[in-house]
C-alpha positions in Angstrom: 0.0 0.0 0.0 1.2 3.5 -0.8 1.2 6.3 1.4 0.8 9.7 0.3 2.1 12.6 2.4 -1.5 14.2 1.6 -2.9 10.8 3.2 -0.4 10.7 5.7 -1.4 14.3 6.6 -5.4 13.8 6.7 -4.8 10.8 8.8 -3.1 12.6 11.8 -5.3 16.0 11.3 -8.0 13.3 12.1 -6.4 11.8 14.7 -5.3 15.1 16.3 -9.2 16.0 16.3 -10.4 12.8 17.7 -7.8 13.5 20.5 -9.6 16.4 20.9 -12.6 14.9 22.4 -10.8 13.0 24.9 -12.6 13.9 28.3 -9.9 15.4 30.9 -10.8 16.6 34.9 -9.9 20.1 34.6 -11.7 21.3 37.3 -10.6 23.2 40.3 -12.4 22.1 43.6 -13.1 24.3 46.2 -10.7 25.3 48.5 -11.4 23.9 51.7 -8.5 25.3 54.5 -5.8 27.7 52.7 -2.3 27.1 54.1 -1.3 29.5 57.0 1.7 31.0 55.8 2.4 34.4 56.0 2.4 37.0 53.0 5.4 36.9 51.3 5.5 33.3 51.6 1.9 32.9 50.0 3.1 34.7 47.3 6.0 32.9 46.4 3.6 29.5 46.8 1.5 30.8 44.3 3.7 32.3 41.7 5.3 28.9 41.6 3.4 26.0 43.0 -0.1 26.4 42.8 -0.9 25.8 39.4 -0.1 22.1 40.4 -0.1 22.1 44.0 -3.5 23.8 44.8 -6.9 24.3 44.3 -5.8 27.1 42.2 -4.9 26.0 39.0 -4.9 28.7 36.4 -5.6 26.4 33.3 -3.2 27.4 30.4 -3.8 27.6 26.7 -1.9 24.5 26.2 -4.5 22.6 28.7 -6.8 22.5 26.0 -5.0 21.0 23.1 -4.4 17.3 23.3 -2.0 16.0 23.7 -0.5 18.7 25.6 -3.7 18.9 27.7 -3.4 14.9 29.1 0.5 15.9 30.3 -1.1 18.7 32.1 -3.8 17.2 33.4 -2.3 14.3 35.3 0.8 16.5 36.2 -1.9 18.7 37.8 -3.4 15.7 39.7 -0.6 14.3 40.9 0.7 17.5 42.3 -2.7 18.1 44.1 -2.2 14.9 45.2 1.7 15.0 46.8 0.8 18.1 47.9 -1.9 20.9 47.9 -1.7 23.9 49.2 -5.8 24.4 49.2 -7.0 21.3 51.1 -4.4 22.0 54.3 -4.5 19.7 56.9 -3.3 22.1 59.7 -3.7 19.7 62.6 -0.6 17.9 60.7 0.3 19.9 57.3 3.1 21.4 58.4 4.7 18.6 60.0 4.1 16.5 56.6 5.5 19.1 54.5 8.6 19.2 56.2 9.0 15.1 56.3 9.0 14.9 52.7 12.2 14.5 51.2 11.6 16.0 47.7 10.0 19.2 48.9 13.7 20.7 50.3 14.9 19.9 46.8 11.7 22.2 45.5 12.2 24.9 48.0 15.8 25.1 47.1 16.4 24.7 43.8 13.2 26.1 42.9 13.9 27.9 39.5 15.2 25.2 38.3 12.5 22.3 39.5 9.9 21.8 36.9 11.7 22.7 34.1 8.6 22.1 31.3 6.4 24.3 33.5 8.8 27.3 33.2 9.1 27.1 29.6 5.5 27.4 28.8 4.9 29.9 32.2 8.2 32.2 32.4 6.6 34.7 34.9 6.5 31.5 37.6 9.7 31.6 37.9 10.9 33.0 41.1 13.4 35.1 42.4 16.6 34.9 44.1 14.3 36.9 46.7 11.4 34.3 46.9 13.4 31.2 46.3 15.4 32.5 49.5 12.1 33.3 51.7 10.8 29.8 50.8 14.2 28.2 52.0 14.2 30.4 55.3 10.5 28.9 55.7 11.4 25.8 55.2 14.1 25.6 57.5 11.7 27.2 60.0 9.5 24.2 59.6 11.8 22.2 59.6 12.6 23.6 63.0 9.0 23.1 64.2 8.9 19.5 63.6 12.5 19.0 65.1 11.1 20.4 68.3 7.8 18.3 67.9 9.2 15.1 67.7 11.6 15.9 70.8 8.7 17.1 72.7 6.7 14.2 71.7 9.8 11.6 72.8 10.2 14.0 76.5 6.2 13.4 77.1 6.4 9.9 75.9 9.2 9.2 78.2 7.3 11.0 81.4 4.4 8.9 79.9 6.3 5.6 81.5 7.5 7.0 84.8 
């Protein structure tokens, strides 16, 4: 059988349109407890991380036009669900956020995390000013849930006296 580059070309013009009308969950939930952060800390958050990590998501251009839109989509969902920034479990956010591993590599090399988002949204990228307010918050947290888990192992120890 022959292929024509005129056949060739009707055949993925068709396919690109059937793509089209895959089904994909772009929806944004409500937001049900906001993290407690202060200020400039917010703002770094959402300049950088809450287009996949919240509630939040400002749906792009490209999340419309398969199949760009699937990468988005589940990179969306599994950001929400490692971490999301709307749905804050304060009796034990914090102290999750600053157990996981990957999220000092995020905090501190934050400009360069995510590399595909910061092609497509240039203005996410932070500063040397936010990426170091992030890392000074992290390291507070990180200080918070050093000084939980020693309180926790003093009042467990009392616990069997």
């Amino acid at each position: 059988m022959n292929y024509t580059t005129k056949s060739i070309a009707s055949w993925t013009v068709l396919a690109l349109m059937l793509m089209q009308a895959v089904p994909l969950n772009r929806i944004n939930p409500p937001v049900t407890n906001e993290i407690p952060v202060q200020a400039p800390v917010k703002n770094a958050l959402k300049k950088a991380c809450y287009d996949c990590h919240s509630n939040e998501t400002n749906w792009h251009g490209i999340a419309y036009i398969a199949p760009f839109s699937w990468f988005t989509s589940i990179t969306v969902n599994e950001g929400r669900s490692a971490i999301n920034f709307s749905a804050w479990n304060n009796k034990n956010g914090w102290k999750y956020l600053a157990s996981r591993p990957e999220i000092n590599a995020i905090f501190t090399q934050a400009n360069s995390h995510h590399r595909e988002y910061y092609l497509w949204n240039p203005e996410a990228k932070l500063t040397h000013c936010e990426c170091t307010t992030l890392s000074a918050w992290y390291v507070s947290l990180e200080k918070e849930r050093q000084a939980f888990i020693h309180n926790a192992a003093s009042s467990g120890r009392d616990s069997d006296l």
